[in-house]
C-alpha positions in Angstrom: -66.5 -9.3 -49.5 -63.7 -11.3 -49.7 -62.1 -14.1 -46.9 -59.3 -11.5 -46.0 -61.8 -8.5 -45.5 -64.3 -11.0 -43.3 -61.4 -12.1 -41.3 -60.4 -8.4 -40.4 -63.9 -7.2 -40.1 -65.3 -10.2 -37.9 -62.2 -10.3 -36.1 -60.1 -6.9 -35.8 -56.6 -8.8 -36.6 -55.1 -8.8 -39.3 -55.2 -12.3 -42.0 -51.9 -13.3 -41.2 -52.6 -13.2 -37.4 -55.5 -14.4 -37.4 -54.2 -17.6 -39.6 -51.4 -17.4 -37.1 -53.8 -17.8 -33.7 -55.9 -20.5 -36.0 -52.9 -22.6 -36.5 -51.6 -22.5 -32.6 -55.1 -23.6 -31.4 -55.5 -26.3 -33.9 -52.0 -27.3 -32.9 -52.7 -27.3 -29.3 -56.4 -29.2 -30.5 -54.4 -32.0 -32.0 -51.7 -32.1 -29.1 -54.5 -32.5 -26.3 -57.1 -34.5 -28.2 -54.2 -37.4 -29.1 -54.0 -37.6 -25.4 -57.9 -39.4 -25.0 -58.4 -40.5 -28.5 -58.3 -44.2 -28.2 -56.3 -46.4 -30.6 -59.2 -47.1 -32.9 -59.6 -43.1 -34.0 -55.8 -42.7 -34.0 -55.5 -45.4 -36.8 -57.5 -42.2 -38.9 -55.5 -39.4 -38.7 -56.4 -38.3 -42.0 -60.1 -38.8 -41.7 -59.8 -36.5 -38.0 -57.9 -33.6 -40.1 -60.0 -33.5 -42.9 -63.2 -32.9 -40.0 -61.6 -30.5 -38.4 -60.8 -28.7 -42.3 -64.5 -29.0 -42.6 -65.2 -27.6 -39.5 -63.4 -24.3 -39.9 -64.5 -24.2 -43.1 -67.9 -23.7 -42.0 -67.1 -21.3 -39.0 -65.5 -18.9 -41.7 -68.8 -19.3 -44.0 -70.8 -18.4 -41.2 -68.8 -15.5 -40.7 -69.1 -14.0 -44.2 -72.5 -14.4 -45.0 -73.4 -12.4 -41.6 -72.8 -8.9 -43.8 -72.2 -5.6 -40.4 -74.9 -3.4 -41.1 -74.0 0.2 -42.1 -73.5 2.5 -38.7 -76.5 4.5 -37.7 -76.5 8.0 -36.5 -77.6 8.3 -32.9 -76.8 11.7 -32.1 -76.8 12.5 -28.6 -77.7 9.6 -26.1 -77.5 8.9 -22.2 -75.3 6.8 -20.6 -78.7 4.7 -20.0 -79.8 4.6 -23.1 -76.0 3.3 -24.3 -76.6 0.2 -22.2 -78.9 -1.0 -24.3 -76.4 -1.4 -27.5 -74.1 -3.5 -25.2 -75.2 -7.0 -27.7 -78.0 -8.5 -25.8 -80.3 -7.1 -28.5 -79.1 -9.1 -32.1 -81.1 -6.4 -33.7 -79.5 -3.4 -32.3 -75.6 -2.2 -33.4 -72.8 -3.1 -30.7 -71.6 0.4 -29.3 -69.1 1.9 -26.6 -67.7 5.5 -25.7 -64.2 6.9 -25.2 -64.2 10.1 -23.7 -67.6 10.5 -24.6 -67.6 9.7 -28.1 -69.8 6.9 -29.1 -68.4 4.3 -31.7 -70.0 1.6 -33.9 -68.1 -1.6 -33.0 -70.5 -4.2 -34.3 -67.4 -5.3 -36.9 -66.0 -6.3 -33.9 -68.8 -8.3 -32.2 -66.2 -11.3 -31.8 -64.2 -9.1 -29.4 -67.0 -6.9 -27.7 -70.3 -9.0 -28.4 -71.6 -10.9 -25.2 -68.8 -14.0 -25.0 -66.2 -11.7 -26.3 -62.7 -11.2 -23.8 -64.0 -7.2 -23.8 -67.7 -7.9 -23.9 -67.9 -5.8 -20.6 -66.7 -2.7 -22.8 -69.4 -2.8 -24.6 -72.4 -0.4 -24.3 -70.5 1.8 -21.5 -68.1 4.8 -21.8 -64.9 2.5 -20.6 -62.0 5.4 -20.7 -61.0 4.9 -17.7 -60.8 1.1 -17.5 -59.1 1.3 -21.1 -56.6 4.0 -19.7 -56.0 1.7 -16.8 -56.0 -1.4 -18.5 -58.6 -2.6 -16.2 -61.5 -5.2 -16.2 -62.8 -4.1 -13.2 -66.3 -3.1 -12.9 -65.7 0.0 -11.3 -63.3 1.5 -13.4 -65.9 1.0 -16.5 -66.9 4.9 -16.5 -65.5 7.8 -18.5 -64.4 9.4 -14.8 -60.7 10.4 -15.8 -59.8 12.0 -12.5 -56.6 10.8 -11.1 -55.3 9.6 -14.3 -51.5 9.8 -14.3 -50.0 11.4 -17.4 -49.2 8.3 -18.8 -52.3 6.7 -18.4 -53.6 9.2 -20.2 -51.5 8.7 -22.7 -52.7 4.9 -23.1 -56.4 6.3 -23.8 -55.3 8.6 -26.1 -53.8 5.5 -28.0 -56.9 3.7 -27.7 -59.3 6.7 -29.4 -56.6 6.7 -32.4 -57.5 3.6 -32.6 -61.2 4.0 -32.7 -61.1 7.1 -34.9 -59.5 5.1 -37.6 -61.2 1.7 -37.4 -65.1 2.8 -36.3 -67.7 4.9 -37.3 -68.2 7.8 -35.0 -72.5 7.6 -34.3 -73.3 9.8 -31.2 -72.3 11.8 -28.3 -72.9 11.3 -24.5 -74.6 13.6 -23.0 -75.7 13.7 -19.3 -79.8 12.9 -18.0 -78.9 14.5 -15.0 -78.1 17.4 -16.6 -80.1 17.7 -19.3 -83.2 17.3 -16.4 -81.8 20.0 -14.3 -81.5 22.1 -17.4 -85.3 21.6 -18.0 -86.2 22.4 -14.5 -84.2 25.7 -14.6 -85.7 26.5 -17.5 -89.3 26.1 -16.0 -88.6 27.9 -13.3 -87.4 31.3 -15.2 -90.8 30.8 -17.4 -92.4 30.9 -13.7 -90.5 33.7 -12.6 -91.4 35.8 -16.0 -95.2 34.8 -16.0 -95.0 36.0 -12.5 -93.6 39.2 -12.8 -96.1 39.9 -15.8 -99.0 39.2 -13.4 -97.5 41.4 -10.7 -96.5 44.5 -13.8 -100.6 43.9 -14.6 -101.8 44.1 -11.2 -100.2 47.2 -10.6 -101.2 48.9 -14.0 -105.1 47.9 -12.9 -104.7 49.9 -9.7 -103.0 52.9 -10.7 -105.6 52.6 -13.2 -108.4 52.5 -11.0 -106.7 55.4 -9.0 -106.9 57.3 -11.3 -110.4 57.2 -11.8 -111.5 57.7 -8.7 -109.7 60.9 -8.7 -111.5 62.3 -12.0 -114.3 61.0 -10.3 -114.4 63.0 -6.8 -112.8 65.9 -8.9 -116.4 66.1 -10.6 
């Protein structure tokens, strides 16, 4: 993989912005550092720059010989068990929902992973937060009642996105209702094995009816 792919995969920007971010911050580095470097350091200017080349030079190393795993096919999971992709496990892929949809994000772990600016997105369905453009805790659900038009809009935007840059791995599905599902389902197996018991009874008596009635009629 080469420098330009790591830098979009790690990152989600594009080389030339990234570059473009690099160069501000190491700008803004320089600007605030010469304001507490003593006279001494200041007389090596040079030596300072060619550190701080090092320095990224290593960061971006780092980077590329971390390879993203190939997505994983989940299939359907709960809203539970999505929590537990949010980052905190290393060993597990970094996911989130939109609109129920569950996406591999792990080539974005700088963004999403824990320390990332939208590490809260991750391992949650956050449609509504992302048609809101919300941080707030409350608004990470896939709820979309209320939306206006145009905030709906904004999502919409948002799963292009997804679609095109992540790997589509599962689907949401609800405990609740899959438990409630279950329990129905029980119950009409109760109902039937009841009814078959109550069909038998009555066949045994009219049965034995009948016998008795041959029986007194000899």
């Amino acid at each position: 993989m080469g420098l330009m792919e790591v830098v979009e995969a790690y990152t989600g920007l594009s080389p030339t912005a990234f570059f473009t971010i690099l160069a501000l911050m190491v700008g803004v580095y320089k600007l605030v550092s010469s304001m507490f470097v003593d006279p001494e350091q200041d007389s090596k200017p040079h030596l300072r720059r060619q550190q701080q080349e090092a320095q990224a030079r290593e960061a971006m190393a780092s980077m590329a010989t971390a390879p993203v795993p190939d997505p994983v096919q989940l299939g359907e999971v709960t809203e539970e068990q999505l929590r537990g992709y949010d980052g905190s496990d290393p060993q597990k892929p970094l996911l989130m929902a939109i609109k129920g949809h569950v996406y591999d994000i792990s080539r974005s772990r700088m963004f999403y992973g824990p320390g990332g600016p939208y590490s809260l997105f991750a391992g949650r369905d956050a449609s509504r937060a992302l048609a809101l453009m919300s941080f707030d805790s409350k608004d990470l659900t896939g709820n979309l009642e209320g939306l206006r038009s145009s905030e709906l809009e904004v999502l919409q935007d948002w799963e292009y996105k997804f679609m095109e840059k992540y790997a589509k791995v599962g689907q949401l599905v609800s405990g609740k209702t899959n438990t409630g599902d279950s329990s129905a389902q029980e119950t009409r197996v109760e109902n039937q094995e009841s009814e078959r018991e109550a069909k038998a009874g009555s066949l045994d008596l009219n049965n034995k009816t009948a016998a008795e009635a041959v029986s007194e009629g000899s």
